[in-house]
ZAMARGU-4260 file (C-alpha; in steps of 0.2 Angstrom, whole numbers, plus 5000, padded with zeros to 4 digits):
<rodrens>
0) 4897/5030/5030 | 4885/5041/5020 | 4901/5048/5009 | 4905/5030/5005 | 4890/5025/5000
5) 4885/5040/4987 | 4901/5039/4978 | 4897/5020/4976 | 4881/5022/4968 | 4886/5037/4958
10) 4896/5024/4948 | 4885/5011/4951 | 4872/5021/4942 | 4884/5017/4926 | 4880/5000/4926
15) 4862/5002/4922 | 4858/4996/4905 | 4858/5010/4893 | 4841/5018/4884 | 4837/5010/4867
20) 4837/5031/4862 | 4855/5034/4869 | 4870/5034/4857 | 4882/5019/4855 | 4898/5021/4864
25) 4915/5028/4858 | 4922/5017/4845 | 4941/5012/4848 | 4957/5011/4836 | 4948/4994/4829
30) 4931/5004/4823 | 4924/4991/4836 | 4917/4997/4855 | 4926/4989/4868 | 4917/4974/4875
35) 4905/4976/4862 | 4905/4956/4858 | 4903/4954/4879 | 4887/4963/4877 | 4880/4953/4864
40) 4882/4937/4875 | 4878/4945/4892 | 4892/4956/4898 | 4897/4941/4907 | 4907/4948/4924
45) 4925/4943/4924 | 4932/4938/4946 | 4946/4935/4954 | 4952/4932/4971 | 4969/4930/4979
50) 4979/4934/4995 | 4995/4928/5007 | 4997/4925/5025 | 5013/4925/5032 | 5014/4915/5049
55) 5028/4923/5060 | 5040/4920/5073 | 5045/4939/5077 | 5060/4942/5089 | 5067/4960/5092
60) 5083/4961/5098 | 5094/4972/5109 | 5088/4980/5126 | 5069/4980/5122 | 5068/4962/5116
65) 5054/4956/5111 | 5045/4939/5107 | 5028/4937/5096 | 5019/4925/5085 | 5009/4933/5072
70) 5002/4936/5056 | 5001/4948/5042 | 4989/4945/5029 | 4979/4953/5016 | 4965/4945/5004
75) 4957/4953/4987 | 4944/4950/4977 | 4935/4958/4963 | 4923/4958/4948 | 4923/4966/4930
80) 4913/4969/4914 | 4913/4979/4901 | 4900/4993/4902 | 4899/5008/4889 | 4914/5007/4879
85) 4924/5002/4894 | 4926/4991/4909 | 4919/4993/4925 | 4927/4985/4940 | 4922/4981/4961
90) 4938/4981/4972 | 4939/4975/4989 | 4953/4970/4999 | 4953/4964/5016 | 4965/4959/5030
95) 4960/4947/5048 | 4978/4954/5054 | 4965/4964/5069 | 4963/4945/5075 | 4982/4941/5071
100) 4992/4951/5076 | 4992/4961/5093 | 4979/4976/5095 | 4995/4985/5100 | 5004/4979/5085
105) 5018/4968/5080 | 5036/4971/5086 | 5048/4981/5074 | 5063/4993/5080 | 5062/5009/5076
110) 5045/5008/5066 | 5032/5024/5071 | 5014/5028/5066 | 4994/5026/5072 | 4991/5025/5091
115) 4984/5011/5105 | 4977/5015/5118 | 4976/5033/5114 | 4996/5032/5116 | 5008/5034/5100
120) 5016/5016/5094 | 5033/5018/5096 | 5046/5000/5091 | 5028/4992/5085 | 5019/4990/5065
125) 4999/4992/5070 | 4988/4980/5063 | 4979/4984/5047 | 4959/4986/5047 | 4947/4973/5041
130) 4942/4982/5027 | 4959/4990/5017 | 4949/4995/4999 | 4930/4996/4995 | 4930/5002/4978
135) 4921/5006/4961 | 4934/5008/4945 | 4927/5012/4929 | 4941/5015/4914 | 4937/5019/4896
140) 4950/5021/4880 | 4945/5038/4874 | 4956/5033/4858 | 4973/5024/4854 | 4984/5033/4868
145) 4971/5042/4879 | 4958/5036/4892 | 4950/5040/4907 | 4947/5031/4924 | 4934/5036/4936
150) 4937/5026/4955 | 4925/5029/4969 | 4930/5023/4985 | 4922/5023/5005 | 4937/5017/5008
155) 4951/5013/4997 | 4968/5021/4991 | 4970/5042/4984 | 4983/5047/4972 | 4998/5049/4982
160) 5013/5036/4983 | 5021/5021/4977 | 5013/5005/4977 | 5008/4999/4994 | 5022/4987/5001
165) 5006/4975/5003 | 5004/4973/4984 | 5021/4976/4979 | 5030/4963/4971 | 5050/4971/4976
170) 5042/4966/4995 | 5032/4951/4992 | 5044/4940/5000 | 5043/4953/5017 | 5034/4949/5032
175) 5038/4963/5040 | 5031/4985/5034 | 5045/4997/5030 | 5050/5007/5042 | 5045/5022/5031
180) 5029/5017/5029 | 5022/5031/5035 | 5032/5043/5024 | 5029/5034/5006 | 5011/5025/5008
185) 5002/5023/5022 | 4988/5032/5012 | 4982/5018/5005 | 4968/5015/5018 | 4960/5033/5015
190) 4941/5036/5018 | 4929/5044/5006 | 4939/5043/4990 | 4937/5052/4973 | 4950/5050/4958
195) 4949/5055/4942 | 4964/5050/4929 | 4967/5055/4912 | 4980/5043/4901 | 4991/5050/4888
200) 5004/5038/4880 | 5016/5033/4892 | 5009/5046/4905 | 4994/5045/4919 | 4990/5061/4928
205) 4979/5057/4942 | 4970/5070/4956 | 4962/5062/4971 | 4948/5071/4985 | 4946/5061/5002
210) 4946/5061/5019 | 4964/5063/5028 | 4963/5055/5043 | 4972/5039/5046 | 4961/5024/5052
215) 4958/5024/5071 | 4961/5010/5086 | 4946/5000/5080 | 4951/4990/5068 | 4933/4980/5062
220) 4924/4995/5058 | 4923/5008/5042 | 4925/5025/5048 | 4919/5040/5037 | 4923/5059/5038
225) 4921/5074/5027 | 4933/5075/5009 | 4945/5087/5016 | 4961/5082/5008 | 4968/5080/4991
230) 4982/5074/4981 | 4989/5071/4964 | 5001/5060/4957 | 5010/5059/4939 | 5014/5041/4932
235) 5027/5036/4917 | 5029/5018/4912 | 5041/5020/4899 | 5044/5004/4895 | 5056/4988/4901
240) 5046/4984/4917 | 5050/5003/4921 | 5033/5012/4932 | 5041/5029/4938 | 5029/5040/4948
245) 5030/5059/4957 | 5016/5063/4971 | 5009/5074/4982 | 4995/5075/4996 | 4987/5089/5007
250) 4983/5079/5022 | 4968/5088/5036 | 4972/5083/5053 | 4980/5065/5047 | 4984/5060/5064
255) 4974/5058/5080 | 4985/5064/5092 | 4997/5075/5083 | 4987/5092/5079 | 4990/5103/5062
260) 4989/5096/5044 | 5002/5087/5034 | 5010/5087/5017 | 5018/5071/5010 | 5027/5069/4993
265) 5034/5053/4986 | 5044/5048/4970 | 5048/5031/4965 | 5056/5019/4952 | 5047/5003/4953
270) 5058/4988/4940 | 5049/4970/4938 | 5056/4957/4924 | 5052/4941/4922 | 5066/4929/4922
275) 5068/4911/4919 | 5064/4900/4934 | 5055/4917/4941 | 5056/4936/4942 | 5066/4951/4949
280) 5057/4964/4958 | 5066/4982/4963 | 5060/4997/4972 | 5068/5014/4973 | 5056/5025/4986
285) 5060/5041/4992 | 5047/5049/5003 | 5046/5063/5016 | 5032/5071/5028 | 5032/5091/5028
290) 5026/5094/5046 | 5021/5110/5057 | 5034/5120/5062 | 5041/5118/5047 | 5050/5101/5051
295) 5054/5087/5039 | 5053/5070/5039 | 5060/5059/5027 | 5058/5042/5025 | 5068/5031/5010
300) 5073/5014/5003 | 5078/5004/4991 | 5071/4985/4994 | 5072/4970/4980 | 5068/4953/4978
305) 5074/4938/4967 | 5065/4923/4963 | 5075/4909/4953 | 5077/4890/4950 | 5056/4890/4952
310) 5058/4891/4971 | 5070/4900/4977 | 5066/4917/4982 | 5081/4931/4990 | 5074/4947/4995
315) 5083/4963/5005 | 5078/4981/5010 | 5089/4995/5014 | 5080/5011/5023 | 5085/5028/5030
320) 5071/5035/5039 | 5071/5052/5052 | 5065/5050/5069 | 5060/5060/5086 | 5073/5057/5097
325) 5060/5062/5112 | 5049/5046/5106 | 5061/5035/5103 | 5067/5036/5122 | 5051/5039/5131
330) 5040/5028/5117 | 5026/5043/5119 | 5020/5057/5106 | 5034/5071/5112 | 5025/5086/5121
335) 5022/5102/5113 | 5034/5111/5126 | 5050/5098/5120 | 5059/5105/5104 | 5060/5091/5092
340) 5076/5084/5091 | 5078/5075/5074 | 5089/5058/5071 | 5091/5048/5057 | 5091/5027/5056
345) 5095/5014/5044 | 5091/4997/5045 | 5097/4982/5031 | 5085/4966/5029 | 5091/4950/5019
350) 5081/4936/5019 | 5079/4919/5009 | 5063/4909/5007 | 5061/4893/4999 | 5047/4887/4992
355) 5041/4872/4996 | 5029/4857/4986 | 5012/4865/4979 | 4997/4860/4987 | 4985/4860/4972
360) 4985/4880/4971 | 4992/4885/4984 | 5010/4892/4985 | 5018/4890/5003 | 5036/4893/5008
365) 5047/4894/5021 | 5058/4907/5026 | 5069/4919/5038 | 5075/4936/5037 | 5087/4945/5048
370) 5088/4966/5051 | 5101/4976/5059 | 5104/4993/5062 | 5113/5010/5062 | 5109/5024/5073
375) 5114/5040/5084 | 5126/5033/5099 | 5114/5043/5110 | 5101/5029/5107 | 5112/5016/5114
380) 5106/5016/5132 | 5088/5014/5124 | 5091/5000/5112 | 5108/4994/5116 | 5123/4990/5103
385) 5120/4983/5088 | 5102/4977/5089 | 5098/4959/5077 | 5081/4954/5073 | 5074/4942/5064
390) 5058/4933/5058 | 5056/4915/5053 | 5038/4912/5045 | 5026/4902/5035 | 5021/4910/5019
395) 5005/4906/5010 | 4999/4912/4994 | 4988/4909/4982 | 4979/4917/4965 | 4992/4930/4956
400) 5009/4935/4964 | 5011/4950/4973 | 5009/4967/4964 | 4992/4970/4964 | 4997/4988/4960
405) 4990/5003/4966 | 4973/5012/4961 | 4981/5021/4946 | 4974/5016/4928 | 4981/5002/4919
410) 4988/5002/4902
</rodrens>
């Protein structure tokens, strides 16, 4: 954890009050320093907190069908106060999902990634770890159009990838991941983050140093390794609830039994409009994995959702992701002496939730959603003909709707 803890510090160290000798911070377009009057009375810190919880009734069809009650949640808090001509900000997100849902995950056809019991999860979605994002974020208009961000991280998000499904307001209505998840951004629990971003306009560029391996079978702990990785990413918001983004990422050893490094790029169009009686939310993600051997995996989806009349909410996904035939039949890592065999599935999700009456701040609804399939005939034996599934849950939220957004800087 000793990583973690410098690259906290080193930002922490920014909230120490200046020297009487040093000079006043960067003036902005206005001729006055940002937070300048906060200072005056205190530098008073600005919090929030806010989460979900969905409570699930999980049922897989076809030949492997499967029952489960669970729950995917995430919670998030933070603190903020402006501090030398911009505003420094503590991040932390968390999830109880290692308690709710199975140590060898929650049931989802054709989903792949992580391990349990030393053995690759194949038809499962692992749980998420206790602690999803630790983090330090201090941003700073440099003038009109420009400014900087700094974020420091034990663990927390690099730049590489959309918005995490989590926080992203086209899947807020989802209980269930993406079955590419682990092509577009399942980076967003990284170890040992560093960012550094520069605005310009309409324009972030951001370049991120971390650890690459994904988070192991404990799921209550915070492991550490060395800064091996890197990635970048490029983010346009032109306007018109527009955020477009194009990534990359250099990944050491990302996977615990899977040996050689990895690359991952992503590209996204992410829409949100405000409506009345709600919103609409839309997410265009295309990602892929660049793997030894010079194999690729893609993973890609379009995924929306509509709320309307105050509490009616209709959401859908549509995916095409590439899959190991060798795993998908045997549910094991394939060994290094079978040829990969590469075979492409889709999968389309419609859902409807309904809210139901406020209980003082609390938004709950209930809802159900339904997936079916399209995939290789030779696949039939395994999963039989035309698998359904389909979850019927509780949802609970409370503080700001979805789309937290990613670490990137705001603007």
């Amino acid at each position: 954890m000793r990583h973690g803890i410098v690259l906290l510090a080193t930002i922490a160290q920014l909230a120490a009050p200046a020297r009487a000798d040093e000079a006043p911070a960067a003036t902005s377009a206005a001729g006055e320093a940002p937070g300048a009057a906060a200072s005056a009375q205190g530098e008073r810190w600005s919090k929030f907190f806010h989460g979900y919880a969905f409570l699930t009734t999980n049922r897989q069809g076809g030949r492997l069908s499967s029952r489960g009650f669970e729950s995917a949640n995430h919670f998030m808090t933070g603190a903020s106060r402006p501090l030398r001509g911009g505003t420094l900000s503590f991040l932390g997100t968390f999830t109880i999902e290692p308690a709710t849902v199975p140590p060898e995950g929650s049931g989802e056809l054709f989903q792949r990634g992580e391990t349990y019991g030393g053995k690759l999860l194949v038809d499962r979605q692992h749980p998420h770890d206790l602690f999803v994002e630790l983090a330090a974020r201090w941003e700073r208009s440099l003038s009109k159009h420009t400014g900087l961000l700094l974020y420091a991280a034990p663990r927390g998000e690099p730049a590489v990838g959309p918005t995490a499904y989590p926080h992203r307001s086209s899947a807020s209505e989802n209980p269930t991941a993406p079955l590419a998840h682990h092509n577009q951004d399942s980076t967003h629990i990284s170890a040992d983050v560093v960012t550094v971003g520069i605005r310009a306009f309409k324009a972030t560029l951001e370049g991120s140093a971390f650890h690459g391996r994904e988070p192991d079978e404990n799921r209550w702990d915070l492991e550490q390794g060395s800064i091996d990785s890197y990635a970048g990413r490029l983010t346009v918001r032109p306007g018109g609830g527009l955020t477009m983004q194009l990534s990359a990422a250099r990944r050491k050893d990302p996977e615990a039994i899977e040996e050689g490094d990895q690359t991952r790029q992503t590209g996204s169009i992410e829409y949100m409009k405000t409506t009345t009686g709600g919103f609409l939310a839309a997410s265009l993600i295309l990602g892929r994995n660049l793997l030894p051997g010079d194999q690729i995996e893609w993973g890609n989806g379009l995924e929306a959702t509509w709320k309307f009349r105050e509490r009616n909410f209709l959401y859908g996904r549509i995916e095409s992701v590439d899959r190991d035939r060798y795993e998908l039949v045997n549910k094991t890592q394939r060994p290094a002496n079978v040829p990969p065999a590469r075979t492409t599935v889709q999968a389309g999700t419609i859902g409807y939730v309904r809210d139901l009456p406020r209980l003082q701040e609390t938004e709950c609804g209930a809802g159900a959603g339904v997936t079916v399939y399209r995939f290789d005939q030779a696949l039939t034996p395994t999963y039989g003909g035309g698998p359904v599934s389909l979850q019927v849950f509780l949802r609970v939220r409370f503080g700001a709707h979805g789309g937290a957004g990613h670490a990137g800087m705001h603007h």
